[in-house]
One Martini backbone bead per residue (centre of mass of N, CA, C, O) as a GRO file, in nm:
protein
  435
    1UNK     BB    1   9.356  14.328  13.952
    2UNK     BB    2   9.628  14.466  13.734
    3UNK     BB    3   9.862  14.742  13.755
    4UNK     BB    4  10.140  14.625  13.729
    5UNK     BB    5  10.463  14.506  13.680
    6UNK     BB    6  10.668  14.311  13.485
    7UNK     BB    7  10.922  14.204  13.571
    8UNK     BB    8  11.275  14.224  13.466
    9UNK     BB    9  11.369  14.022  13.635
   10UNK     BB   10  11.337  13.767  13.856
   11UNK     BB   11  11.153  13.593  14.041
   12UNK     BB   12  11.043  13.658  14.396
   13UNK     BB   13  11.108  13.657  14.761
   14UNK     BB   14  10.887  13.821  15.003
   15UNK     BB   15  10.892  13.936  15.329
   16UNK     BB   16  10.705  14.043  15.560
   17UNK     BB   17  10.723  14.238  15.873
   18UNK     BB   18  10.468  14.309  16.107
   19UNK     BB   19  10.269  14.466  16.344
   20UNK     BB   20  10.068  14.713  16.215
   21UNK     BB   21   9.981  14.672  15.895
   22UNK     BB   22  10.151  14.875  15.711
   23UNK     BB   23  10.217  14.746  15.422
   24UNK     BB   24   9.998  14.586  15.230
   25UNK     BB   25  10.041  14.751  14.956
   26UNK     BB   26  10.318  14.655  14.901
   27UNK     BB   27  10.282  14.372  14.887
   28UNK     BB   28  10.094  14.377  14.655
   29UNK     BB   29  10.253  14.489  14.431
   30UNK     BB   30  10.462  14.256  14.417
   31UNK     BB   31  10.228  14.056  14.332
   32UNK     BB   32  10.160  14.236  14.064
   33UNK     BB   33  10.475  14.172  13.937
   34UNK     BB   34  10.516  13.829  13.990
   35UNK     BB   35  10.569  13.802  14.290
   36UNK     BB   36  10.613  13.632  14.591
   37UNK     BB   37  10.436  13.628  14.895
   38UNK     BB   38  10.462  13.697  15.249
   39UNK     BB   39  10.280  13.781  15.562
   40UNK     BB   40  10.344  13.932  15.907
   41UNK     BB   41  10.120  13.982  16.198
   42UNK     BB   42  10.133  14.015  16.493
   43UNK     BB   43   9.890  14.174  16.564
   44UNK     BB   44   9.541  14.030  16.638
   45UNK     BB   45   9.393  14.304  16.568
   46UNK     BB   46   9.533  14.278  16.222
   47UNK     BB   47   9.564  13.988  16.107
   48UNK     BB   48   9.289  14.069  15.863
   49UNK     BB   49   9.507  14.214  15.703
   50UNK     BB   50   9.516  14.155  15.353
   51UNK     BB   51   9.311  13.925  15.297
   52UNK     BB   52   9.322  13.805  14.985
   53UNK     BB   53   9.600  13.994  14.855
   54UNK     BB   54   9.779  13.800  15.021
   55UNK     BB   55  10.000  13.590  15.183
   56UNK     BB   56   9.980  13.429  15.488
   57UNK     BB   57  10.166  13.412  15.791
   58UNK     BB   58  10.197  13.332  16.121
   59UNK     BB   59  10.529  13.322  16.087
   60UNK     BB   60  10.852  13.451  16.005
   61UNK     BB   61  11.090  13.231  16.062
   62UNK     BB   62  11.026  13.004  15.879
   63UNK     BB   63  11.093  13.208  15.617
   64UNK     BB   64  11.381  13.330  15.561
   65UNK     BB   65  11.498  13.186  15.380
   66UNK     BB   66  11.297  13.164  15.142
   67UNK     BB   67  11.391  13.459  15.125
   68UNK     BB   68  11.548  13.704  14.939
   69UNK     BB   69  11.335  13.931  15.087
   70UNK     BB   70  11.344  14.143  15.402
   71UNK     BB   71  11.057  14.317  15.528
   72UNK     BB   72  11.056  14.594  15.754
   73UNK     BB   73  10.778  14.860  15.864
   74UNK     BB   74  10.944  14.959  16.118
   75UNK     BB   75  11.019  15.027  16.435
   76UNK     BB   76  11.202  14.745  16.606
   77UNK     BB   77  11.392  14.564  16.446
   78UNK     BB   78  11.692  14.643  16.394
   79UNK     BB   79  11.834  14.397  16.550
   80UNK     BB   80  11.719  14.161  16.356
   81UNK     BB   81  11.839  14.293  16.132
   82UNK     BB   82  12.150  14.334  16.224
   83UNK     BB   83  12.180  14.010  16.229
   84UNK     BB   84  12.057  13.931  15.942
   85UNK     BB   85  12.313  14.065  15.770
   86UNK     BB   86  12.561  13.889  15.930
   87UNK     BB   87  12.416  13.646  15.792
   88UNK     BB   88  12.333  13.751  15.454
   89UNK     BB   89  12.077  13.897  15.442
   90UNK     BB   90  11.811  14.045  15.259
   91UNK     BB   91  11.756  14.372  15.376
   92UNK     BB   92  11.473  14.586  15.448
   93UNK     BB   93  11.506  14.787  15.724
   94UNK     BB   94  11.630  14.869  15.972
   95UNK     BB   95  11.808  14.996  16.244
   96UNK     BB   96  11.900  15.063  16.560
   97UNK     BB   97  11.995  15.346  16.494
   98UNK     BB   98  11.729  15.426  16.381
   99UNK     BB   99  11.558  15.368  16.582
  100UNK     BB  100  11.673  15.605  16.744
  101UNK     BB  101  11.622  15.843  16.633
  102UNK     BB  102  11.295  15.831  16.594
  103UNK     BB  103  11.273  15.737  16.949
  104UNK     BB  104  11.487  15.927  17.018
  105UNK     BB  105  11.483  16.280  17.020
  106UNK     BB  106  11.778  16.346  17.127
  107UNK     BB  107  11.948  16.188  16.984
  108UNK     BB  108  11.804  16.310  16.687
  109UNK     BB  109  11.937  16.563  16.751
  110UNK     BB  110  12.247  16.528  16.832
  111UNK     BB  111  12.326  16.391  16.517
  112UNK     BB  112  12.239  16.649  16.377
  113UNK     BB  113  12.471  16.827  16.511
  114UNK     BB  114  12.692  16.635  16.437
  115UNK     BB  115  12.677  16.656  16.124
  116UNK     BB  116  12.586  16.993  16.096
  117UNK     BB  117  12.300  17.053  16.188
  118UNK     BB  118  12.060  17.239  16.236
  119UNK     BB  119  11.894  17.325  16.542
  120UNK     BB  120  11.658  17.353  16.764
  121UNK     BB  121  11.571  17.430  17.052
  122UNK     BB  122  11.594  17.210  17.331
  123UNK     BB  123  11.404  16.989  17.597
  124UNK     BB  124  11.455  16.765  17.825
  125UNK     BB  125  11.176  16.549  18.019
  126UNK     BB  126  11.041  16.361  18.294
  127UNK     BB  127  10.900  16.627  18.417
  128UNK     BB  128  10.631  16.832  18.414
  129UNK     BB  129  10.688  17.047  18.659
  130UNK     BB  130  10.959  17.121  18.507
  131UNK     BB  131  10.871  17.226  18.234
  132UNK     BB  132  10.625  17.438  18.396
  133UNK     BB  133  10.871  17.616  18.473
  134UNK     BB  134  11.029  17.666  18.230
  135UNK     BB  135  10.796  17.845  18.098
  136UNK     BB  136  10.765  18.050  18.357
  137UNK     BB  137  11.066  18.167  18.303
  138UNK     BB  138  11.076  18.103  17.968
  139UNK     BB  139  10.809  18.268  17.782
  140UNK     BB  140  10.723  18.057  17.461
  141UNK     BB  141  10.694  17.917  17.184
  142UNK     BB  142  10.609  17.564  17.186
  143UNK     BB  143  10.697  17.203  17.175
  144UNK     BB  144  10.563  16.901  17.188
  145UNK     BB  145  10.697  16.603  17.276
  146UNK     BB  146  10.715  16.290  17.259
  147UNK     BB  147  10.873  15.993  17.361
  148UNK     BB  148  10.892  15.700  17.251
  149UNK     BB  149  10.578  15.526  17.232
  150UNK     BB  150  10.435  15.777  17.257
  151UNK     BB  151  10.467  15.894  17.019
  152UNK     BB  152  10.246  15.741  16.783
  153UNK     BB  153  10.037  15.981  16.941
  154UNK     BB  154  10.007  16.229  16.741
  155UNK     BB  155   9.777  16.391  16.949
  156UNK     BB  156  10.011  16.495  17.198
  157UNK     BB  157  10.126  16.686  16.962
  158UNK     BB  158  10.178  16.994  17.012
  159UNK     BB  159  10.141  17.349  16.912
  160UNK     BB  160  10.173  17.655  17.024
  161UNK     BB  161  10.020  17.975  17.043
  162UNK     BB  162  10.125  18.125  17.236
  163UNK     BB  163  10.393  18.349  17.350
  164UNK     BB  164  10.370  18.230  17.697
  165UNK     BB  165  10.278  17.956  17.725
  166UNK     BB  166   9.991  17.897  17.858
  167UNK     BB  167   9.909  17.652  17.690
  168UNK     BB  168  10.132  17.473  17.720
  169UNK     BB  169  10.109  17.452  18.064
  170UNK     BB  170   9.811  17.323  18.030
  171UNK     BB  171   9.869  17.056  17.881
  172UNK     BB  172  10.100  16.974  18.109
  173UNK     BB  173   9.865  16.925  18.324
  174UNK     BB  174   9.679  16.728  18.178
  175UNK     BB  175   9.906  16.508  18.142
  176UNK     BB  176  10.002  16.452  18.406
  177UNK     BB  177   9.687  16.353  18.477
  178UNK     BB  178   9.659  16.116  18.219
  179UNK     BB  179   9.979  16.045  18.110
  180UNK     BB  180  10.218  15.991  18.313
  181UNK     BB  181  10.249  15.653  18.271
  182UNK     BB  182  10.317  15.719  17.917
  183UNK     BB  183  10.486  15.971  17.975
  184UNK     BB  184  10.823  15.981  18.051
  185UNK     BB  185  10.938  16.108  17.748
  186UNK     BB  186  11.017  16.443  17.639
  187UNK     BB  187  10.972  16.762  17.479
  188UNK     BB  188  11.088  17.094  17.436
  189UNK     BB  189  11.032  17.305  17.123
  190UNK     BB  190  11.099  17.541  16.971
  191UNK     BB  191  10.918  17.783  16.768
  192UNK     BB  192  10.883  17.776  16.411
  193UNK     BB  193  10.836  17.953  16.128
  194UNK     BB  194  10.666  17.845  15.840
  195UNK     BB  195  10.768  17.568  15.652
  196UNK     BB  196  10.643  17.248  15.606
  197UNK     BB  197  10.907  17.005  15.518
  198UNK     BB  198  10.991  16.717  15.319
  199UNK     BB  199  11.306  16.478  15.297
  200UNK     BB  200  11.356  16.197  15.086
  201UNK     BB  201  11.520  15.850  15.079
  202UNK     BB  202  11.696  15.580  14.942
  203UNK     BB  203  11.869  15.330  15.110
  204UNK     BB  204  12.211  15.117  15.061
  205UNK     BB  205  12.409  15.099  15.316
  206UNK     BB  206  12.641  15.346  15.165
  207UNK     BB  207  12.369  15.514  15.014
  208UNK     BB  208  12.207  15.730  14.814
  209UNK     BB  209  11.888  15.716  14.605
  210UNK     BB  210  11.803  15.861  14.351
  211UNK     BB  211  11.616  16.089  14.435
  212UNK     BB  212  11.388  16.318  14.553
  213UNK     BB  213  11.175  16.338  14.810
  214UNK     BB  214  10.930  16.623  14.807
  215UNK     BB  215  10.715  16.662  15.079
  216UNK     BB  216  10.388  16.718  15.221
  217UNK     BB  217  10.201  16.725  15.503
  218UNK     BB  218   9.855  16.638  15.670
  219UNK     BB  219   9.775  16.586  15.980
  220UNK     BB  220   9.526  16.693  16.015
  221UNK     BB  221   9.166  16.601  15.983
  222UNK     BB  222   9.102  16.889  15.864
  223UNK     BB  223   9.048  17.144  15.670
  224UNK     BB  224   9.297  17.381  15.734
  225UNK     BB  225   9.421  17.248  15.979
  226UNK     BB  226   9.227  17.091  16.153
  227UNK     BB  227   9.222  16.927  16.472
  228UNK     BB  228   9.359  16.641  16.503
  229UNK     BB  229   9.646  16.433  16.478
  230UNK     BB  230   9.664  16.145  16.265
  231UNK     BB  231   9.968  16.186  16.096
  232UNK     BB  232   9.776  16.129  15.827
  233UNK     BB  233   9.553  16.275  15.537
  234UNK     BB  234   9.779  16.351  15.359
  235UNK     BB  235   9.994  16.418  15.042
  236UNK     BB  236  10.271  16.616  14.870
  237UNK     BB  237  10.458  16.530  14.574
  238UNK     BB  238  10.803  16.539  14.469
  239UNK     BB  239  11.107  16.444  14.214
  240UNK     BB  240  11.454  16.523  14.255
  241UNK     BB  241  11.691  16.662  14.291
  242UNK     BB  242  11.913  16.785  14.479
  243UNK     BB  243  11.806  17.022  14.748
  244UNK     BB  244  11.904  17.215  14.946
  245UNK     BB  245  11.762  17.069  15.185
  246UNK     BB  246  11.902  16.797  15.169
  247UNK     BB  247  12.194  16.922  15.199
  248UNK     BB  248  12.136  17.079  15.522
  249UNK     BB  249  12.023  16.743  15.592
  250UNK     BB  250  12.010  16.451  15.509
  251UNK     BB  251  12.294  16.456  15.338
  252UNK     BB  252  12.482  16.456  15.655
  253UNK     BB  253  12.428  16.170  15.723
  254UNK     BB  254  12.516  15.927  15.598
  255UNK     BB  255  12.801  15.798  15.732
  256UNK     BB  256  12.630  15.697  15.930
  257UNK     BB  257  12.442  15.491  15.784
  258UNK     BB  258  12.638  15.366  15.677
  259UNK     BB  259  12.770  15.236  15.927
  260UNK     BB  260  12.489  15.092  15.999
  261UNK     BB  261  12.318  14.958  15.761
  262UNK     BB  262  12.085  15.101  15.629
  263UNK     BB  263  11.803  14.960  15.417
  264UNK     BB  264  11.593  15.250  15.341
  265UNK     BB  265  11.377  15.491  15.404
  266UNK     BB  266  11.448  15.836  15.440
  267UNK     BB  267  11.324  16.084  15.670
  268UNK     BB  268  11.308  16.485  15.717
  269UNK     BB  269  11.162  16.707  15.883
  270UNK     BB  270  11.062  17.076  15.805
  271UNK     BB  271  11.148  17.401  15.889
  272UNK     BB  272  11.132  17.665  15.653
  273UNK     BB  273  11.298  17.999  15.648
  274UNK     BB  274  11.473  18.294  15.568
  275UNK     BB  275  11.676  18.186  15.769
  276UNK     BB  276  11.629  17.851  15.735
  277UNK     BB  277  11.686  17.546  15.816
  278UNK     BB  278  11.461  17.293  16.047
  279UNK     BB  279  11.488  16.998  16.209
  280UNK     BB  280  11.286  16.764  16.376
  281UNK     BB  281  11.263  16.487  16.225
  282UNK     BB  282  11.259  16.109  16.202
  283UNK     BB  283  11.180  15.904  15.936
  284UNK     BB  284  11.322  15.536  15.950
  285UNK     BB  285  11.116  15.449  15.693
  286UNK     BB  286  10.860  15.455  15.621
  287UNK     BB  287  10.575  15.554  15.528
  288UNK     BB  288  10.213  15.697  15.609
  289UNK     BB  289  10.124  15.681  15.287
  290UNK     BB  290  10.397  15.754  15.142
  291UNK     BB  291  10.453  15.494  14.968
  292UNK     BB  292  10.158  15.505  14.774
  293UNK     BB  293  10.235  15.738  14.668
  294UNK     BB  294  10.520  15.660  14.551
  295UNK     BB  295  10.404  15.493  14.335
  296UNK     BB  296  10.266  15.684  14.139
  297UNK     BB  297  10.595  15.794  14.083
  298UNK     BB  298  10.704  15.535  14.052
  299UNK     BB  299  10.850  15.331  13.754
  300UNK     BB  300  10.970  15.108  13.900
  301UNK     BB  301  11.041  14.798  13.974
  302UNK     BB  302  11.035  14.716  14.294
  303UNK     BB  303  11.163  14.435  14.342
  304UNK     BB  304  11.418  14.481  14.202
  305UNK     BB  305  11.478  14.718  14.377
  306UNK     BB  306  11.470  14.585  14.662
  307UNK     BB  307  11.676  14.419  14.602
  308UNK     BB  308  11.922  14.598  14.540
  309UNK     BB  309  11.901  14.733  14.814
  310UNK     BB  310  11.988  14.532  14.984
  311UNK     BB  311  12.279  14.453  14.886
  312UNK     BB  312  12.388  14.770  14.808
  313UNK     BB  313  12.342  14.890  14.503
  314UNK     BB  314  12.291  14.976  14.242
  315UNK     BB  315  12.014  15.215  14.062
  316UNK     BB  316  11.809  15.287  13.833
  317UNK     BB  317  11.604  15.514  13.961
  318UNK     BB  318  11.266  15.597  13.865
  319UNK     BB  319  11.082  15.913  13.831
  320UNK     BB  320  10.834  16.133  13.754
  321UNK     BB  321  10.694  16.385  13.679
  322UNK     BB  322  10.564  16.611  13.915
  323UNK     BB  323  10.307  16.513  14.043
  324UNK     BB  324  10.184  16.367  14.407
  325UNK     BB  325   9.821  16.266  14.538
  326UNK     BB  326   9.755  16.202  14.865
  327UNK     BB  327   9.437  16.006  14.997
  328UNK     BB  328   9.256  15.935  15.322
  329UNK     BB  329   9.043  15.726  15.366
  330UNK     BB  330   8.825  15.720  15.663
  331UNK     BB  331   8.700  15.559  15.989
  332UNK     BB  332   8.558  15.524  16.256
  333UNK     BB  333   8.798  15.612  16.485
  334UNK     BB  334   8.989  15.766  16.318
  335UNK     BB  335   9.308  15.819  16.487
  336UNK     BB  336   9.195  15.651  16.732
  337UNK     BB  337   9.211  15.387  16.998
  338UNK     BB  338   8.870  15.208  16.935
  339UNK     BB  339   8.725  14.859  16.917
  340UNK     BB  340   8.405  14.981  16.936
  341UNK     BB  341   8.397  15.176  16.737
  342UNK     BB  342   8.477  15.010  16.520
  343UNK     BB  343   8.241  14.801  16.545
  344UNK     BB  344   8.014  14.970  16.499
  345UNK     BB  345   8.094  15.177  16.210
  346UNK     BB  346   8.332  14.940  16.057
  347UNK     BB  347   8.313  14.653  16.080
  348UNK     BB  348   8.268  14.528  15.757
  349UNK     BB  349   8.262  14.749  15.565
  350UNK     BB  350   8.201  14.815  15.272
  351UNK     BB  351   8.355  14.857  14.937
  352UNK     BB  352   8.263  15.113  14.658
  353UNK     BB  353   8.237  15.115  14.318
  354UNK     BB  354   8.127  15.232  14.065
  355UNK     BB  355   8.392  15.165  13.944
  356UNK     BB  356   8.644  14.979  13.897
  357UNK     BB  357   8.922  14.939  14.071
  358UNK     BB  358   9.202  15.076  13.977
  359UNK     BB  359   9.385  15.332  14.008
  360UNK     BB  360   9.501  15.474  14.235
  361UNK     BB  361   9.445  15.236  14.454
  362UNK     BB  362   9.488  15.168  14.849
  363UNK     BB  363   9.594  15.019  15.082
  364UNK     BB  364   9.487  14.949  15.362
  365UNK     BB  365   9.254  14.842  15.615
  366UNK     BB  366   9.215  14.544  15.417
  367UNK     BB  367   8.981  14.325  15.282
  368UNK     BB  368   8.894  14.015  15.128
  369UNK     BB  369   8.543  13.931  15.054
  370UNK     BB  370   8.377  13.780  14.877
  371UNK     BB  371   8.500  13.999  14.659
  372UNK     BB  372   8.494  14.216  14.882
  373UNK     BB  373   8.579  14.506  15.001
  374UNK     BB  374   8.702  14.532  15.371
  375UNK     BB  375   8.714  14.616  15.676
  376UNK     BB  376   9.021  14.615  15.871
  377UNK     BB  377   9.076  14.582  16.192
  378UNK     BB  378   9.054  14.887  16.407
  379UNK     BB  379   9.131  15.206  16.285
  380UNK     BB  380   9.042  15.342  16.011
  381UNK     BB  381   9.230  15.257  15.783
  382UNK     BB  382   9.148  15.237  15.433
  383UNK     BB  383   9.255  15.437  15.202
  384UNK     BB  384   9.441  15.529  14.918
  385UNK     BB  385   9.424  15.805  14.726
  386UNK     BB  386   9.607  15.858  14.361
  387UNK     BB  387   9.771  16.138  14.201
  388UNK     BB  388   9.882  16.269  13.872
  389UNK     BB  389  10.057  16.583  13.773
  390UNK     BB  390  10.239  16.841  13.610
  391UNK     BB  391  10.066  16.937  13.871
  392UNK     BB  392   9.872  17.026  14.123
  393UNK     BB  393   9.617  17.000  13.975
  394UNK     BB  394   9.602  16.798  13.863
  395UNK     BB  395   9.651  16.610  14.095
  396UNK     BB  396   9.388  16.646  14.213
  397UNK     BB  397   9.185  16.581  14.007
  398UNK     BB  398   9.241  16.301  13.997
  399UNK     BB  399   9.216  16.213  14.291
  400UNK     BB  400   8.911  16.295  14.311
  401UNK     BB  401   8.789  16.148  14.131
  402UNK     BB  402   8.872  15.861  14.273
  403UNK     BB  403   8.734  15.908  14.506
  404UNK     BB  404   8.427  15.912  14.408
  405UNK     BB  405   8.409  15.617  14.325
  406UNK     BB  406   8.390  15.515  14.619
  407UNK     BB  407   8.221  15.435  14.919
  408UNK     BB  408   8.219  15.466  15.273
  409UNK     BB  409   8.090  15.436  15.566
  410UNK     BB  410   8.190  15.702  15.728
  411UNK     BB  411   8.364  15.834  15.517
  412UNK     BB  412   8.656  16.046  15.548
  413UNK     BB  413   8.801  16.349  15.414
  414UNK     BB  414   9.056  16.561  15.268
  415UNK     BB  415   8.989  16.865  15.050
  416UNK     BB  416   9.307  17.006  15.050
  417UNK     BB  417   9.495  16.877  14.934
  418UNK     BB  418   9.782  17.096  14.777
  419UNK     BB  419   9.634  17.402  14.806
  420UNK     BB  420   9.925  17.527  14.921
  421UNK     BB  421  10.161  17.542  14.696
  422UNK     BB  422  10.168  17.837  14.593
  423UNK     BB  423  10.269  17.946  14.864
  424UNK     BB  424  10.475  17.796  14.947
  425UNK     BB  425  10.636  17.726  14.699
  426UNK     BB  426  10.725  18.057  14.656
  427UNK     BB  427  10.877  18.046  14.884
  428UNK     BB  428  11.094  17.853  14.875
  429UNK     BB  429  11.187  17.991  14.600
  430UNK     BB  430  11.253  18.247  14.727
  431UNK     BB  431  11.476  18.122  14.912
  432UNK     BB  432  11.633  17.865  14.762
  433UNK     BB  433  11.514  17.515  14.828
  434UNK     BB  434  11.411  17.497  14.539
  435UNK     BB  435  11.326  17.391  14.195
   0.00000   0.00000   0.00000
């Protein structure tokens, strides 16, 4: 299958560089377009994911020369990043300073403030029972939030419903005892209630380049926003000029980041309510599934663009009008990581097709084995599935046509990704925060 678009500009060479093989769908991409690609994934058991759909190699370093475009997939290697930067290398992916935005939770809400931007009241704690004293002298609706590598643990994240902060208080005396030696460093964090929206786009090093995408997460496992957190289980997106959110939230970071030198897409997760705008937090890389999403979405050839974008230049960037809807299809353990439960259940598991997998069909945690797409690594994070479409039924319509196409053993997806857009769309438009 070959659904990319032939380079416009001269063929690339793109090095990807992965701990937990986050980025396989955009490496497959740009080798759709007729550009060379290595792929290197440090974490073991990860190591034969995209097996069969890229070049791999067991190190990236001997490999940095040969390639025109370095590009890492997620937060850790900022350091790296801005070495290789000083060198003269194009780099797509992190900085420190943005490593720290979205690792430090207490650094990226101070920073977000230092640049004018509101910010909902929080606390900062390193101890349980102070955390537990604080809410029963404050009772209160609070969110609690892990930071630094808890972070990542996307189920830790509590959000209260009780007034009285009573969930709350019992939630952090089990974290005490369970997770005491894991979450080091949390927040409380004020809840406020709204629509939640993100933000985002792509940096370059400079300046942002437009336009914007306005994205919906979908993070709950279950159809209603019920079950616990799994990062995400599919996204509604659309991309527009710059809209209110965008200006009065990520739109004032621009001087710091370019400061940073940081080149890759950035976004700002927010509660939005007839109050105003409340960022949450930052996601300074790539999202996942959100980059699969925006395939669907983006006219332009990723790899002319990611040339690009690392240099720092200028570029005319083609987005869709409409709306785009993914769906992750997935299977037991996600989103919890348990590598017995993937043995049993997932482990080399057949994906099939009724019918030739075309468009809209992107990799998650598969590899190509004797012809045959196959579960691979450990997460049961399967594929994403994703629809355009003039409305978001219309996309919501393509992209479940093409889930039913699917079928993978044991697995499972949210039927409902999109489905709020009539009501929060409206809330968002009367509030005057969207076009």
């Amino acid at each position: 299958m070959n659904n990319g678009k032939a380079p416009e500009g001269p063929r690339l060479k793109f090095l990807f560089v992965s701990k937990d093989a986050l980025i396989g769908d955009l490496a497959w991409q740009m080798r759709k377009e007729g550009h060379e690609v290595r792929y290197y994934i440090s974490e073991k058991c990860q190591k034969d994911v995209s097996d069969g759909f890229v070049d791999k190699v067991d190190a990236w370093e001997p490999h940095k020369d040969w390639a025109d475009v370095i590009v890492f997939d997620d937060i850790g290697y900022g350091e790296i990043a801005d070495a290789l930067r000083k060198e003269g290398k194009a780099i797509v992916g992190g900085s420190c300073y943005t490593d720290r935005l979205e690792d430090d939770r207490e650094f990226g809400q101070d920073e977000m403030k230092a640049a004018g931007i509101n910010i909902l009241p929080k606390w900062t704690f390193t101890d349980f029972d102070e955390a537990m004293k604080f809410v029963q002298e404050k009772p209160d609706r609070y969110v609690i939030k892990p930071s630094g590598e808890a972070e990542d643990q996307k189920e830790l994240l509590f959000v209260g419903q009780e007034e009285d902060g009573a969930d709350v208080i019992e939630v952090l005396q089990l974290y005490k005892k369970r997770w005491s030696k894991f979450i080091k460093v949390f927040q409380l964090q004020k809840h406020a209630s709204g629509v939640e929206v993100a933000v985002g786009t792509f940096f370059n090093g400079k300046e942002f380049v437009l336009p914007v995408c306005t994205n919906f997460e979908h993070k709950r496992m279950f159809p209603g926003d019920i079950g616990p957190s799994t990062g995400e289980m599919g996204t509604l997106m659309y991309w527009s000029p710059p809209n209110a959110i965008f200006r009065e939230t990520l739109c004032k970071m621009q001087a710091k980041l370019a400061a940073s030198g940081y080149a890759g897409y950035i976004d700002i997760n927010c509660i939005a309510n007839s109050r105003g705008v409340y960022p949450l937090e930052f996601t300074a890389r790539f999202g996942y599934p959100t980059i699969s999403i925006q395939m669907e979405g983006v006219s332009s050839p990723w790899g002319d663009f990611f040339a690009v974008l690392a240099r720092g230049e200028k570029y005319d960037f083609k987005a869709k009008r409409g709306f785009q809807i993914g769906v992750v299809l997935a299977t037991p353990p996600f989103p919890f990581n348990d590598p017995a439960a993937f043995r049993k259940y997932s482990e080399g598991a057949v994906i099939q097709f009724k019918k030739p997998a075309g468009e809209g069909v992107h990799l998650g945690d598969v590899k190509l084995h004797e012809g045959d797409w196959v579960m691979a690594g450990i997460s049961g994070y399967g594929l994403i599935v994703t629809g355009n479409g003039a409305t978001v039924e219309e996309a919501r319509k393509q992209a479940y046509s093409r889930v039913k196409n699917i079928t993978i053993p044991n697995m499972f997806y949210r039927t409902d990704i999109g489905e709020k857009w009539n009501e929060n769309g409206d809330r968002l438009m009367t509030w005057g925060y969207l076009y």
